[in-house]
Structure formats: C-alpha cells, structure tokens
matplotlib code that plots the C-alpha trace (Angstrom):
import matplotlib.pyplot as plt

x = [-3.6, -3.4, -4.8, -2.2, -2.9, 0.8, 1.3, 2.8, 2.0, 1.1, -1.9, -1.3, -3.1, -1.3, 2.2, 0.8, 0.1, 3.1, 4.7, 2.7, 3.6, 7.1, 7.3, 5.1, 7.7, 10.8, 8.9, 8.0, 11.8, 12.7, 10.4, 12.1, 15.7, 14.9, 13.2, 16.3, 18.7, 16.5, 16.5, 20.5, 21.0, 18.9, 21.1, 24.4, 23.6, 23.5, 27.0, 29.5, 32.1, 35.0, 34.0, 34.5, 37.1, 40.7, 43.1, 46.4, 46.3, 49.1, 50.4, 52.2, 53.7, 53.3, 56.8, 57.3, 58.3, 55.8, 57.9, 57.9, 53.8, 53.8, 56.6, 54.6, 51.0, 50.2, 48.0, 45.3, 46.0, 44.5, 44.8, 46.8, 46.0, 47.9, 49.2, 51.3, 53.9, 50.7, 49.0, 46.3, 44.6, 46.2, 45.2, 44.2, 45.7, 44.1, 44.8, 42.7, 44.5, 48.1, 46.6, 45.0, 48.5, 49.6, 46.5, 47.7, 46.9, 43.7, 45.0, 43.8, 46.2, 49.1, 52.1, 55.1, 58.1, 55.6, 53.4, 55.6, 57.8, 53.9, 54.7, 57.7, 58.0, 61.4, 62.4, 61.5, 57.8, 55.9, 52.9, 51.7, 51.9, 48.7, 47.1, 43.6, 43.9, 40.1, 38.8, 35.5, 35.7, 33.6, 33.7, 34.8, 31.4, 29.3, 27.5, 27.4, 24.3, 25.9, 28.9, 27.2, 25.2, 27.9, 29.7, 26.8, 26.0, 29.7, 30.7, 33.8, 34.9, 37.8, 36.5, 39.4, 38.0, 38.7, 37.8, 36.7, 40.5, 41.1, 43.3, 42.8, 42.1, 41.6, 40.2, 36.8, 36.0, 33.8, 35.3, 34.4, 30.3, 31.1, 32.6, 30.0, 27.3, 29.2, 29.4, 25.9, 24.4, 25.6]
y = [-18.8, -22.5, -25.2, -24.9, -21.2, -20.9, -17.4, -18.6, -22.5, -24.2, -26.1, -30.2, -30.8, -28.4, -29.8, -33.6, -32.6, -30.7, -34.4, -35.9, -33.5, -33.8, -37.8, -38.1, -35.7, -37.8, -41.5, -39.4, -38.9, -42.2, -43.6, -41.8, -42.5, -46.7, -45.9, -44.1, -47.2, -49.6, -48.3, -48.1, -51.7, -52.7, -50.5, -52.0, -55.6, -55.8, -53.9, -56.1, -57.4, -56.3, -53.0, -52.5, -55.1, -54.6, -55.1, -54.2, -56.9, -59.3, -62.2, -65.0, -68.4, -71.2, -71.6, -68.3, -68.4, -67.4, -64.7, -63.1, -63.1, -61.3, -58.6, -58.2, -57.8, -53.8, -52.1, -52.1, -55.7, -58.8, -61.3, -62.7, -65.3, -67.7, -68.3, -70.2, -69.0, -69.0, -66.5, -69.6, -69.4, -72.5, -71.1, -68.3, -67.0, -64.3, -63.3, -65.6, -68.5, -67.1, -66.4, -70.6, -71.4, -70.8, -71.6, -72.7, -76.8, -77.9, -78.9, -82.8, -82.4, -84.9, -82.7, -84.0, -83.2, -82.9, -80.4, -78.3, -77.7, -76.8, -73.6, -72.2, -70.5, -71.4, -69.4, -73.2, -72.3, -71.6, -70.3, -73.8, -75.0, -72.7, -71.6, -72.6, -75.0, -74.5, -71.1, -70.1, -67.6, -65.3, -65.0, -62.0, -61.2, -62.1, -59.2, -57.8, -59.5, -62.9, -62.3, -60.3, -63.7, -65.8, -63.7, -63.7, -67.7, -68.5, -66.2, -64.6, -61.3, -61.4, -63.6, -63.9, -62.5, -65.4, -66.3, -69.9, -71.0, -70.1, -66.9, -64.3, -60.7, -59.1, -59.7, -58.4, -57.2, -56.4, -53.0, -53.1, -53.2, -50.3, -48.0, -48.7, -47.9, -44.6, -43.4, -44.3, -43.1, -39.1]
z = [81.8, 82.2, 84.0, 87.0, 86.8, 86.0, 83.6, 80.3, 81.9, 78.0, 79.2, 79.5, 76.6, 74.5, 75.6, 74.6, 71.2, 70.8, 71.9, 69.5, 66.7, 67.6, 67.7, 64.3, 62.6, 63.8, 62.7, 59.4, 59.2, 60.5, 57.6, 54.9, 56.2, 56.0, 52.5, 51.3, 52.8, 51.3, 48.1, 48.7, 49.6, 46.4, 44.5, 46.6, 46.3, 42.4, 42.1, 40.8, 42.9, 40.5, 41.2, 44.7, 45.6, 46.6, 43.4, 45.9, 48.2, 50.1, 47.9, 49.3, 48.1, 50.0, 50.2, 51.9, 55.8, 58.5, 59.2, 55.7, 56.0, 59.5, 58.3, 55.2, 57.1, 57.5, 59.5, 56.8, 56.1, 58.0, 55.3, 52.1, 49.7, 48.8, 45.1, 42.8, 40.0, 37.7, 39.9, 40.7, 44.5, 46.5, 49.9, 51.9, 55.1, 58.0, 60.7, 62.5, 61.1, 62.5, 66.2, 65.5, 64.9, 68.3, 70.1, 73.8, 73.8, 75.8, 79.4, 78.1, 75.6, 75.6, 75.0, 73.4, 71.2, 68.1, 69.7, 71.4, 68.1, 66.5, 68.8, 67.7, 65.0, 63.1, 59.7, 58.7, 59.7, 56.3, 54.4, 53.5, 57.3, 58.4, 55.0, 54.7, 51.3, 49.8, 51.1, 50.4, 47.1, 45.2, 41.1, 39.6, 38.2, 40.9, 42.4, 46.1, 46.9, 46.4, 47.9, 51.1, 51.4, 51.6, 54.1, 56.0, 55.8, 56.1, 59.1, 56.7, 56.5, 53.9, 49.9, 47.9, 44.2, 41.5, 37.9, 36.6, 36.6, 40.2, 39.3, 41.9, 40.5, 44.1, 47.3, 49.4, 52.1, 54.7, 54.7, 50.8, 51.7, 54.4, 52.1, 49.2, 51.5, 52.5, 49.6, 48.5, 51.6, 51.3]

ax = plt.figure().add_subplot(projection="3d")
ax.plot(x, y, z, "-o")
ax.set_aspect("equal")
plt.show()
C-alpha cells in the first residue's frame, strides 16, 4: 500500500525515480543522437562541392530579356547565372534580385520619367539590367565546409560552382547541404 494508502498507489518516491530513470534514458539518447550528427557534419563538411552540386541548372545571357528569365524560372528554380558564349560566369541572378527590381521607391524619392520607366518591364528589359556582375562563388574543388562558411558569413543561399577561369560547372545550394545531411543521417 502506499503512502496515500491508495491500493496500487506507486509510493512518491518510487514515481520520482521512475522520472529520473525515464529523463536519464532520453538525455542518454539525446547524447548519442548529437554524437551521431557530429560525427555526420565532420563527415559532410569535407565532401567536395562537385559532388553534391546541381549540374542542371538555369543559364542565361546577358542579352536575354527579363521576360525570358521569369518564363524560364520553375518551381524548383530561384536562381540562374549568368554566362557568356564561352560558358564564363558574368553575373548571377535570384529571385531576390527580380523582386529588388521592382522595389516600390522610398516616399523621399524624387520620381520622374527615369524612375518610373525602371518599373516597367519592356521585352527591352534584360538580363544584364538586374544581374549581380561579381557574385560571390565557390571553386569546383572546394569542399562543403568552405562553402557552408561562406554561405553562412555572406547571408547566401544559392554559390554559383566555378573553376580558376570563371567557367561555371554547376550551382549550390542550400537545399544541396539539406539533402546531404538526409541522406547521411538515416
């Protein structure tokens, strides 16, 4: 009989260190889940980049019209990079830098003729008019420790992949990392 005098009543004390027991076995497990991930992101981070990076991305020219890029975007897609005849990096576009395009003027703004044709989009509009011109890249045989650094210093999501004379051979992700570490982690 317990304490309360409640038949079948566990006493107090037994149900704390049934608690206790309880709690020790899930930091036990807790422990050995962060010791499996942390042996995974030492394993992730000297991965090449070449490995994991998307081969099948969106090219562009500079000289293609704003409204080729949009049609061409997919779902999957929120970026293109930029490239010449040569297949050489000249700029880098996201989605980010197409919403900045037609980001509404601050009400100090003096607005004119100039700025007002900034905000329509002509088939005259082109690649070159919003592409970033010196993007932040990773090397080809970089690994993902650099390149999750740099992402993480630089606030980017999307590194176009590129050799020693700027040709691009893919482009990574943050989505890259995510799938690395899912298939690592089961």
């Amino acid at each position: 009989m317990s304490s309360s005098g409640v038949p079948g009543e566990i006493p107090l004390q037994g149900k704390a260190k049934k608690i206790h027991i309880i709690h020790s076995k899930r930091k036990l497990l807790q422990m050995k889940r962060k010791e499996e991930l942390s042996h995974n992101i030492r394993y992730i981070s000297k991965v090449p980049v070449r490995v994991v990076m998307d081969v099948e991305f969106l090219r562009v020219r500079p000289e293609d019209s704003l409204v080729t890029l949009i049609t061409h975007l997919s779902d999957e897609e929120s970026s293109a990079v930029v490239v010449n005849d040569d297949g050489k990096l000249v700029g880098f576009v996201t989605m980010k830098d197409i919403l900045h395009f037609f980001d509404v003027p601050t009400r100090h703004s003096i607005v004119g003729i100039g700025l007002l044709k900034k905000y329509s989009v002509t088939r005259a509009t082109r690649v070159e008019d919003i592409m970033v011109m010196k993007p932040i890249t990773i090397r080809v045989n970089d690994d993902l420790g650099h390149a999750i650094r740099l992402m993480i210093e630089t606030g980017k999501h999307h590194l176009p992949v590129v050799d020693e004379e700027r040709c691009v051979h893919g482009l990574f992700e943050v989505k890259d990392i995510i799938r690395l570490i899912r298939i690592v982690s089961t």
